[in-house]
N, C-alpha and C positions, 0 to 999 in steps of 0.2 A: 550828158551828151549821148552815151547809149542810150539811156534810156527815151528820148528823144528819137531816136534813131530806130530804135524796136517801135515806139508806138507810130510810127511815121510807113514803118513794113508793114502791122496790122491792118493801118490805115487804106495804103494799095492794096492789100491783100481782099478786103472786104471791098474796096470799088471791081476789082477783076473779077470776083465775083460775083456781085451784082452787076454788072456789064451786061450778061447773057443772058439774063432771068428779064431786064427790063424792057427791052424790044419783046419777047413777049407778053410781058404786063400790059405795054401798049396792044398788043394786037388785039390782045382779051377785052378791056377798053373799050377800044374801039368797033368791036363786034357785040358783044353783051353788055358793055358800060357797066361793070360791077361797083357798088359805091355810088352808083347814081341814083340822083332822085327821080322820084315816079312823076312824069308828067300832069300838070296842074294842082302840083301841090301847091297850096299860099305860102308858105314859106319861100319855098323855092321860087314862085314867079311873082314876089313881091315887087314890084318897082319896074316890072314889064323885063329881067332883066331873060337871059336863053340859061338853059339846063348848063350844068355842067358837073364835072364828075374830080375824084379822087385820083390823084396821079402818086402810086408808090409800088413797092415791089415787097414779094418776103425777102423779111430779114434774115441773115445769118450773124452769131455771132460765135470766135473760137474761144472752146472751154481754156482754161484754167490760166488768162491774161495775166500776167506779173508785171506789166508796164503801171506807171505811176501817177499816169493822166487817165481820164474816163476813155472808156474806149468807146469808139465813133461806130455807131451800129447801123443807124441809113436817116433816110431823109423822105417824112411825108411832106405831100405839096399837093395843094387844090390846087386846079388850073382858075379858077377866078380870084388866087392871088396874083394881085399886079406888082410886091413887090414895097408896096407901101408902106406895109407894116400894120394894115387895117382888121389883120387878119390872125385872130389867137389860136395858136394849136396845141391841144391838150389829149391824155391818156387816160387812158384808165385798165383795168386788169389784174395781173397774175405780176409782180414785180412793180409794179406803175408808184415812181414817185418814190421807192427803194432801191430798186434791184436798176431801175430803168428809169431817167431821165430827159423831160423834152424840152427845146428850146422852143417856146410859145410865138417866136417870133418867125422864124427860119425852119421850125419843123424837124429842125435836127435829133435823132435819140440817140443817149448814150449809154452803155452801161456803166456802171459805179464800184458795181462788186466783180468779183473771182466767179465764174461761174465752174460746174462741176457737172459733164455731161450723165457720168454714171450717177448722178444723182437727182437729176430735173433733163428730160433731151431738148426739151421745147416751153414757150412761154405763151398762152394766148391773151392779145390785148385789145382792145376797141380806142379807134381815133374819134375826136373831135374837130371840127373847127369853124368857129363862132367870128359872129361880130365883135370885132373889139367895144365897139361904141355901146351896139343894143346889144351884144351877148345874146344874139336870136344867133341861134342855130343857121348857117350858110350850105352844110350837106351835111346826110343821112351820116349817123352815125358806122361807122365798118370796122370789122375786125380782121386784124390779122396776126400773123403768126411769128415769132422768133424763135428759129431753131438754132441748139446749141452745137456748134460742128466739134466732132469728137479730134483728139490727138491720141498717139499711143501714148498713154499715161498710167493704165495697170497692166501689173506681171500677170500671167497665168497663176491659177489657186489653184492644188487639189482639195477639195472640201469633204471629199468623202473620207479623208485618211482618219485614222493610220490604218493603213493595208497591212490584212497577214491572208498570206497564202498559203499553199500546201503542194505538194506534187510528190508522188512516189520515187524510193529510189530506184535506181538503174530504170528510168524512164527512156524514152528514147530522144532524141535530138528534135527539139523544134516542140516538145510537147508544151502545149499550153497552161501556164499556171495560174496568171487571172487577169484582169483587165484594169488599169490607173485610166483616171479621166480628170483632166486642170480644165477651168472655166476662166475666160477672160472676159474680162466688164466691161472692155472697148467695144464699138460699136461693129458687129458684126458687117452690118452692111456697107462702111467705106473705108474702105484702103484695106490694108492687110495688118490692122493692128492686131484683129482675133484671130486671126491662123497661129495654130499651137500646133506643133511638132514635139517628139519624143524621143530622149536618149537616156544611153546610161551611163548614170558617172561612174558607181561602184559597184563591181562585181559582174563586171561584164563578161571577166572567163569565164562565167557559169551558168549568164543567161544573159537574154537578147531583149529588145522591147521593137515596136512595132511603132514606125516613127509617124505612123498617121490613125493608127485603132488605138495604141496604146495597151495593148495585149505582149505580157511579158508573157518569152518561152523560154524551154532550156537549153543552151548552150553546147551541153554534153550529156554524156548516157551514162557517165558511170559516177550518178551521186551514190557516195554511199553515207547512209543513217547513222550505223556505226562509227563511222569517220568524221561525221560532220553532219549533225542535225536539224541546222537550220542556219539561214541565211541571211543577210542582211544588206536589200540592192536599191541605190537610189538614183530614182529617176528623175530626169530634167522636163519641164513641159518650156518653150521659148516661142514668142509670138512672133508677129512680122513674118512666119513660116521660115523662121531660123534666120533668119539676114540678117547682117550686121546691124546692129544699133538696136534690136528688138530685147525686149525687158524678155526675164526666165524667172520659173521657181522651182521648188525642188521638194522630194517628199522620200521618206526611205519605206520603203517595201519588208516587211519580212516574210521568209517562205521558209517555212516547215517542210521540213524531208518526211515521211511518214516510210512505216515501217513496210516491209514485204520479206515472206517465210524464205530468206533466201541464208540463213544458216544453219544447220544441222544440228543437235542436242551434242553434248560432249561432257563425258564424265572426268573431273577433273584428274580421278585416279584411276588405275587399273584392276587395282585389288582394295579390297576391303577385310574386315577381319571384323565379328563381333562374336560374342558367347552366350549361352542359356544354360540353363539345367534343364534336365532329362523331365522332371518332373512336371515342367510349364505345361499348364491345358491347353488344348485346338484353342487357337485366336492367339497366343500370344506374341505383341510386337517381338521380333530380335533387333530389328536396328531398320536405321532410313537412310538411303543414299538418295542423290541428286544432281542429275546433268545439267548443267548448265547452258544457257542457250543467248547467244548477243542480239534475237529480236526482243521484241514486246509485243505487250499485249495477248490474243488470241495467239500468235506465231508462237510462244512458248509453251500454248500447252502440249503436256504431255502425256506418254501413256507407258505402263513400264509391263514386262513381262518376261518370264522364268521361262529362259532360253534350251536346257539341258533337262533330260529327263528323269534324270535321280535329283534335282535340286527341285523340279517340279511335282516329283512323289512326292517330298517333305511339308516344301515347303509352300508359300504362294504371293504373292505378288498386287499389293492395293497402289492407285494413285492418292495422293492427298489431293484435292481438288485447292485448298488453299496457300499451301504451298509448292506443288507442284514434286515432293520428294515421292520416292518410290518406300510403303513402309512392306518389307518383308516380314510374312508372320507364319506362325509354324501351322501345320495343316494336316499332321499325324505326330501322334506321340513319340516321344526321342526316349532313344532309351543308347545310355552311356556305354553298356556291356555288348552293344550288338554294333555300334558305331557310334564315333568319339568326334569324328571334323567330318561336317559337309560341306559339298562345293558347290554354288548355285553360282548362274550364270542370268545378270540379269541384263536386259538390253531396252535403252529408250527409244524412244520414235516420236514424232509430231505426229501431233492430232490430224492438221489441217498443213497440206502439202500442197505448195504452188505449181502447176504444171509448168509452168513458163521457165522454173528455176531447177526443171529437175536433172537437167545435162551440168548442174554443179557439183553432183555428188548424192550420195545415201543419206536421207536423210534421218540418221540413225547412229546408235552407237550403243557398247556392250561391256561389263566390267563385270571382273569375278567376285563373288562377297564368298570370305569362309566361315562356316557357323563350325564354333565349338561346343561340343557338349561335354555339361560340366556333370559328377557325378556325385548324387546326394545319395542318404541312405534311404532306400526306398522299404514299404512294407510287403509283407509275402505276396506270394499271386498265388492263385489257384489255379490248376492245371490236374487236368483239361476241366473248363469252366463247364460241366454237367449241372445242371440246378435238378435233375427228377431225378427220386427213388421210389422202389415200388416196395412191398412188404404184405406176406396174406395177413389176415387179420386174426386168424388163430396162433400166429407168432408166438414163442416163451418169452417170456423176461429175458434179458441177456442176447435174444438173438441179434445179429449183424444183420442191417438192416443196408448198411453201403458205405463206402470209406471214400474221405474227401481227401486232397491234397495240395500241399499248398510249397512253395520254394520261394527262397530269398533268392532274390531277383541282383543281390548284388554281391562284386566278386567275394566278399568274406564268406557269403554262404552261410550265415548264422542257421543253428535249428529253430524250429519252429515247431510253436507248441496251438493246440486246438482247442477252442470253446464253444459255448451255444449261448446263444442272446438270449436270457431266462425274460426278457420282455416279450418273446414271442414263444415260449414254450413253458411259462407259467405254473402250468399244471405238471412240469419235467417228467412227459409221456415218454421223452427220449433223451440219451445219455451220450456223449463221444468220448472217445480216449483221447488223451490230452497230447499224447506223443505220437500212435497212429493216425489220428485223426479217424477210427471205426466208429460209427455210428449204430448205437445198438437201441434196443427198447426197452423203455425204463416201466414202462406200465404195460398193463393187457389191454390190447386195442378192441375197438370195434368199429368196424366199417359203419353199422348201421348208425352210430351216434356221430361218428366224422369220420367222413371218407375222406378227408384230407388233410394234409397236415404242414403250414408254413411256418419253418424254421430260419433263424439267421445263424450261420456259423461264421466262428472269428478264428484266425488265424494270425497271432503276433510273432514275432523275433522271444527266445527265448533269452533274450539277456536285455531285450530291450521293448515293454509290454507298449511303450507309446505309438509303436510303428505296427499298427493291426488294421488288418483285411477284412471285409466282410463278404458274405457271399450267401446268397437266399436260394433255401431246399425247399423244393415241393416233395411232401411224399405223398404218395398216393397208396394206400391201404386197399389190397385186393380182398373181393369178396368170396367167403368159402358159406357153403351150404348150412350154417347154422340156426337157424329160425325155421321152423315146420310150417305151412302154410295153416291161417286161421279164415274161419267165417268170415265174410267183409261185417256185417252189422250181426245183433243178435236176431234171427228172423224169426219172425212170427206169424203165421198164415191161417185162413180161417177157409172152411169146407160148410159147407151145407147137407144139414141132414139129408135131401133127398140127391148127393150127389151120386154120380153116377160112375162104373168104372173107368180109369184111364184120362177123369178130369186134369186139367192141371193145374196143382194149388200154388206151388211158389217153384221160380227158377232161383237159384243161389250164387253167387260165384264167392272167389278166396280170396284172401292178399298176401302177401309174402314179403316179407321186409329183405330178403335178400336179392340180387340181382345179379343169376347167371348168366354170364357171355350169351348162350345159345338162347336166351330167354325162356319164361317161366312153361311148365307145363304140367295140369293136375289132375289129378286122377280121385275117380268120387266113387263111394259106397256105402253101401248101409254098414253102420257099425257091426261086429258078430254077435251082438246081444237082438241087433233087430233085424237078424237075415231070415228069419221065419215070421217076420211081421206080414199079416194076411190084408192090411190096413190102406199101406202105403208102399208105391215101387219107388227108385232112383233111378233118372236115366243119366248117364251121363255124354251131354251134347260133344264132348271133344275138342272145345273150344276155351275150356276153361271156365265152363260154366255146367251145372246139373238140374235137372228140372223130377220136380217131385209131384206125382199123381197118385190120386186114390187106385184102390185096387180090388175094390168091394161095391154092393151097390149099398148107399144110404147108411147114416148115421144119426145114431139116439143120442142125446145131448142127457137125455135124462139118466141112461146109462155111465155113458162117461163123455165129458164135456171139453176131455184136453188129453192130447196125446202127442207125447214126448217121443221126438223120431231123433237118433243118434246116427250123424253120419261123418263117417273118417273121409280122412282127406288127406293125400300123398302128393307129394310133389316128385320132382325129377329127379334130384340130388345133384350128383353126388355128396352124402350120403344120403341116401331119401328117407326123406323123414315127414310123419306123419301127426295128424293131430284130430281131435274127435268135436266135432260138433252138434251142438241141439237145437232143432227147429223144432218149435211148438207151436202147435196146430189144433185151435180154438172151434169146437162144434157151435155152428151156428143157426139160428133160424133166419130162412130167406123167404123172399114173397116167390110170385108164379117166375117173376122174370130174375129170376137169381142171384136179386139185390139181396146183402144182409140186412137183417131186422134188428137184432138179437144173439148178444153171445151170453149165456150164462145170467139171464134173467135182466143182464144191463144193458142199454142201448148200444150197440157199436159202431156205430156211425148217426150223425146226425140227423133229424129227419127234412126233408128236403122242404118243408112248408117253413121249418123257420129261416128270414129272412136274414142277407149280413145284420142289417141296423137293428136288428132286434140282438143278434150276436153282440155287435157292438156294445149293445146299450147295456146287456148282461153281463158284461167285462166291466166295464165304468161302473156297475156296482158291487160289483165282489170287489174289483180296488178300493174304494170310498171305505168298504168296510173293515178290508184289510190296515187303510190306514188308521182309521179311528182307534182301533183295537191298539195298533203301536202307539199310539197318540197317549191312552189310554195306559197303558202300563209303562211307559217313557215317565208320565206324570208320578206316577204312584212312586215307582224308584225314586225319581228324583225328592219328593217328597221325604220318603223313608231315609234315604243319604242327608237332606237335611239334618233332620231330626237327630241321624245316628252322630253328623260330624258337629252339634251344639253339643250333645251328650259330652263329645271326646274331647271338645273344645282346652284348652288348658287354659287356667281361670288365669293367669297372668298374663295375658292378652288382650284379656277383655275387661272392660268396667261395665258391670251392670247397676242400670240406673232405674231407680223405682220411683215415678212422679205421678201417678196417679190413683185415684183413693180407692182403698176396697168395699166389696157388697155388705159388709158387717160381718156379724158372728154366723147368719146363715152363709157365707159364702167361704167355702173352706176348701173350695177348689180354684180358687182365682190364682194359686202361684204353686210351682212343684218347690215344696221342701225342701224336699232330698238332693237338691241340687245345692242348697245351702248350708243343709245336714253332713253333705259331703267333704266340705272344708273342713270342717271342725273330727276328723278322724283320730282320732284316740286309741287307735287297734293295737296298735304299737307300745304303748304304756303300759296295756294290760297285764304282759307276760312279765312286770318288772316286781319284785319285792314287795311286802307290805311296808317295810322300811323307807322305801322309797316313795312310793306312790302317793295320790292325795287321800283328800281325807275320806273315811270309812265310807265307804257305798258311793264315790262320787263315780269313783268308774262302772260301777256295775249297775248303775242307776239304767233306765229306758232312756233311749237322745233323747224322746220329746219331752219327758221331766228335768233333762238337764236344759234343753235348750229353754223350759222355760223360766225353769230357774235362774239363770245366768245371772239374768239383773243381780241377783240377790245373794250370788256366790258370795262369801267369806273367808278374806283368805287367813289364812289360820297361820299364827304367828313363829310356828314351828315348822312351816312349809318348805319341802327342800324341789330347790328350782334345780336341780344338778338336773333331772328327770326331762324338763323342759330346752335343757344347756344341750345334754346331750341329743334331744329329737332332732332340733335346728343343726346340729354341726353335720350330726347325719345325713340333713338333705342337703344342706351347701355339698357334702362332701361327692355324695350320688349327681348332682350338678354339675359338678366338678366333671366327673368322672365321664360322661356322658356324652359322647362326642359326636353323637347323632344327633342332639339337641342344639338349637341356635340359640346364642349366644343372647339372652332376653335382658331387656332393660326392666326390672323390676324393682316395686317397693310394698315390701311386705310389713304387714303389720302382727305383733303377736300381741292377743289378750294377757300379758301380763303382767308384770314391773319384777325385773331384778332387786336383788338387795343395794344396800348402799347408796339407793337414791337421795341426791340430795330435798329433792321436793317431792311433796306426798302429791298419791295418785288424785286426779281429778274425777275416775271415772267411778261408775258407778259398780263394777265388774268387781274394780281394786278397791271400794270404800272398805276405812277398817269400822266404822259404822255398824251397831250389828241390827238383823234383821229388826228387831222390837221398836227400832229409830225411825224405821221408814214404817210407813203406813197407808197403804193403796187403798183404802176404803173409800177414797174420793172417786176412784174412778166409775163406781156405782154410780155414782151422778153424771155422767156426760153422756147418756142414752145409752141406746139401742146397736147403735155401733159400736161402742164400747164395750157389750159384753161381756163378751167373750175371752178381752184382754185384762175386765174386770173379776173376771172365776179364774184367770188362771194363776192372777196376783193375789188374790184372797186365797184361792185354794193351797198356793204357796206357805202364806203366811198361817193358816190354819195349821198346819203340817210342821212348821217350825213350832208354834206353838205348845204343840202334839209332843215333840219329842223333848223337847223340856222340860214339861213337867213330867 
């Protein structure tokens, strides 16, 4: 039954307002004939019939229908329906045949579905209407429109949220903080569904909103940041422009308080207390304080600084930039015995100060810190810290040269004892006393070899040497008049025979190792041996120079060729002191223009026709030659060092190997002997016993009969080896003994077999064999190489022969 009832409202609802739109559709009609066909069309004038046109109106239909029947949208109608039914009316378009429904017969449309302005406002459709029979087309096909008429149906959105705002504190009333904006989807342009207005539900004692901009302000002037930092305001947006029945939404705001320098630093104490030793170096932290301040940010920095004038001698005053404390550090050395507690006054301030906020107060504050100093044992001090001494340089051994002084600096007062850093006085030219501290001279000085002298003196506690001072003495060694002035070089000057009086041969000056305050001044003369020299005068210029001239006319070289001029030379002093000089002055031969030629039959200067490069070239070969000669006797030495260190060579070192064959019997220089003759030294047996010794003549034999003999030795059955026992023990024992000699890895051989052997000798040396068993007569047969080794085995054997019978 309602629902009956509602689709029966919608029903008039949609005739009352097409009511007013159709009296004009006719008038349109009937002035333009929209929907009419174009005169002599065939379709249209088939059957002789007259034009006619489309009779409808635009549609309206209301969004969001919840009635249960189609809802009734309008009604197209050709004016050449009669009513019969002849006549099919059909759609087409945007919804046609879903959304929208027509009655083919009546023309009626309806819609089907819910419609949703903020989602589609309007529908465009095209009518037809045909012959039912022939389904030919009756008029032009025409479009028209269904708009969807809006209801308040959506709330106000803010889309842009969440809002955070900000506003300073202690702003003023009515300041502005930001701007909310709600959008509603109803159709602006009918009725007042989209009129939004603005309130506030929360937080209204602290701020206002703007019921048609939507621009929240503040309320009051005294936010404080410290208090309360932020806020939390929610605003309403409500459409229909606030009148009853109108849909609302809602959105929370937050506003940020931000900070302004409007509190002053505050130290949370009054007084402070920290301690140091005396000892501590410039820079060293004592302690950090820090005021405290209720801004943020920039507002809190700070700046600190040493208020009082004796806490500012001491001491001084840094900021931390990252934590904002004040680090006091000490800024002169503390010393326990002259002051024990200081009192420093330090005071903070902001950086950056608001004018706006300065009728609140200073924006500042100030606290006492007391530094104590603590008292270690310190090492001596010198007083008064003089580092120059002066001293003449004829000083004795023992003299006082200047006395240092040095005091413990803390209250026991320990003595103190005095030394010199012998790293810097090495040569210990000087001495102190260890209880005065007098500094005396230990050697004879001399200005000339060091006029200065850097010393280090120590000065420790006499009960306690770890705690030592040091302090650096310049002495300066004063110069006394000792060194006579000498010739600067040995000079030598050359005159020409045909010179004339009053020439001048050589100017001279002096040098003087010593250096008068008032500076040098010399005085020149001929020595008294040559003050009646007729030869040569001295002038002396006064400048510290003397100029020597002939004093005769012309000079014979043939006569005498060199004259020795002796001239003294005084200085200034105190004491003044003298010394004798010789200038030797060469007769020479010159041409017209009074070049020299010739001193003493040898060139004395070069002649002007030889060229550098000829100079040159004559240098490059006296070296060439000079080298070759070194080259040359370098060789020889080393040669002769050979030779001598194979000589010295010590045969346990070496193996000498013999692989290659000799020139025969004429060749009897192919190898030295006596280098192998050497081994076999027997010098030593000679002085022994006939008792002892071997058998008759074998020592007294010539080497080169024993050496040739050897093969052929016999040792003789009563032979005493004690002779051979004893040689060998003797050189082990000198081996021994010999501690210059390295330690040699050797294996020595002796020619000759102990007693007691259990196996007879192999060799030819040891055969008990006697000479008559061997027989070298063969070696005559193997040539000419042979020879030689063949005479000296037969002449062996001859000889044994010999003494046999």
């Amino acid at each position: 039954m309602a629902k009956g009832l509602r689709g029966a409202a919608w029903t008039v609802l949609l005739l009352l307002c097409a009511v007013p739109e159709l009296g004009a559709w006719a008038m349109r009609v009937a002035m333009e004939g929209p929907g009419l066909g174009q005169l002599g069309d065939p379709a249209l004038l088939a059957g002789g019939r007259v034009k006619r046109g489309w009779v409808w109106n635009q549609f309206f239909v209301v969004e969001e229908y919840t009635g249960t029947e189609p809802l009734y949208v309008g009604k197209i109608h050709s004016d050449s329906d009669e009513g019969d039914g002849s006549i099919k009316y059909t759609i087409s378009g945007e919804g046609a045949g879903t959304i929208f429904l027509i009655d083919e017969i009546t023309g009626d449309i309806h819609a089907t579905e819910r419609l949703d302005r903020e989602q589609k406002t309007f529908y465009t459709l095209r009518a037809q209407a045909r012959d039912r029979q022939t389904d030919q087309l009756l008029e032009p096909e025409s479009e028209f429109i269904i708009k969807v008429q809006d209801i308040n149906d959506s709330e106000p959105r803010f889309l842009e949220g969440p809002y955070i705002g900000s506003v300073a504190e202690l702003s003023p009333v009515g300041t502005s903080v930001m701007q909310v904006m709600a959008s509603d989807a109803d159709d602006p342009t009918y009725g007042s569904s989209a009129r939004v207005v603005y309130s506030v539900l929360e937080g209204e004692q602290h701020f206002t909103v703007d019921s048609k901009t939507g621009v929240i302000r503040t309320a009051v002037a005294d936010l404080d940041r410290e208090t309360q930092d932020r806020y939390e305001v929610v605003i309403r947006a409500t459409d229909m422009a606030g009148q009853l029945g109108g849909l609302s939404g809602s959105t929370t705001v937050t506003i940020v308080v931000t900070d302004v320098n409007d509190n002053p630093p505050r130290f949370p104490q009054k007084m402070y207390q920290f301690s140091v030793v005396e000892t501590a170096p410039v820079g060293t932290a004592v302690g950090r304080v820090k005021a405290e301040d209720s801004d943020v940010g920039e507002n809190t920095d700070m700046t600190y600084r040493v208020k009082d004038e004796e806490g500012m001698e001491m001491f001084r005053v840094t900021t931390d930039g990252n934590t904002q404390e004040a680090v006091i550090m000490v800024q002169k050395p503390l010393d326990y015995e002259s002051k024990k507690v200081h009192t420093v006054v330090v005071e903070a301030l902001n950086k950056f100060v608001d004018p706006r906020f300065v009728d609140l107060g200073t924006f500042r504050d100030q606290t006492i810190v007391r530094v104590s100093v603590l008292d270690v044992d310190e090492p001596p001090e010198f007083r008064p810290p003089s580092n120059l001494m002066e001293v003449q340089e004829d000083a004795h051994i023992g003299s006082v040269v200047g006395v240092v002084t040095a005091l413990d600096p803390d209250t026991a007062n320990h003595p103190v004892r005095y030394a010199i850093d012998r790293s810097t006085d090495a040569e210990r030219i000087f001495d102190i006393d260890a209880n005065t501290g007098a500094i005396v001279t230990g050697k004879v000085l001399d200005r000339e070899t060091a006029g200065w002298h850097n010393i280090t003196v120590l000065a420790m506690e006499a009960d306690n040497h770890s705690q030592v001072s040091r302090a650096s003495l310049r002495i300066r060694i004063l110069d006394v008049n000792d060194n006579p002035p000498e010739l600067a070089t040995p000079y030598e000057a050359a005159v020409c025979e045909d010179a004339k009086p009053g020439q001048l041969i050589q100017t001279i000056s002096v040098v003087d190792r010593d250096e008068p305050q008032s500076g040098h001044r010399f005085y020149f003369t001929l020595a008294p041996e040559a003050t009646n020299s007729h030869h040569f005068s001295l002038l002396d210029i006064k400048d510290n120079t003397a100029a020597v001239h002939t004093q005769r006319m012309g000079f014979n070289r043939q006569e005498q060729d060199v004259y020795l001029l002796p001239i003294l030379v005084v200085d200034s002093g105190p004491p003044a002191l003298s010394s004798t000089g010789t200038l030797t002055i060469r007769v020479c031969g010159c041409d017209s223009s009074g070049a020299i030629q010739s001193c003493n039959s040898t060139a004395f200067v070069v002649s002007a026709t030889l060229s550098p490069g000829a100079l040159i070239a004559l240098l490059v070969c006296i070296l060439i030659l000079v080298v070759l000669v070194l080259l040359i006797l370098t060789l020889k030495r080393h040669h002769k060092s050979h030779l001598t260190s194979e000589d010295d060579e010590d045969m346990r070192d070496n193996v000498i190997k013999y692989n290659d064959e000799g020139g025969g019997e004429q060749d009897t220089e192919a190898y030295d002997m006596s280098a192998l003759r050497s081994l076999y030294d027997f010098s030593e047996i000679k002085g022994g016993d006939g008792g002892g010794g071997l058998a008759e003549g074998g020592p007294s034999r010539n080497p080169n009969s024993e050496l040739h003999a050897l093969p052929q030795w016999v040792q003789s059955p009563d032979l005493d080896f004690s002779v051979f026992r004893d040689y060998i023990c003797r050189k082990v024992e000198q081996a021994d003994e010999d501690l210059s000699v390295p330690p040699y890895d050797s294996f020595q051989t002796y020619a000759f077999e102990g007693l007691d052997s259990p196996v007879p000798s192999l060799s030819s040396i040891n055969t008990w064999s006697s000479g008559s068993e061997q027989d070298f007569s063969y070696l005559g047969g193997w040539g000419p190489r042979f020879r030689q080794l063949a005479a000296l085995y037969a002449g062996r054997r001859g000889e044994e022969d010999s003494e046999e019978s």
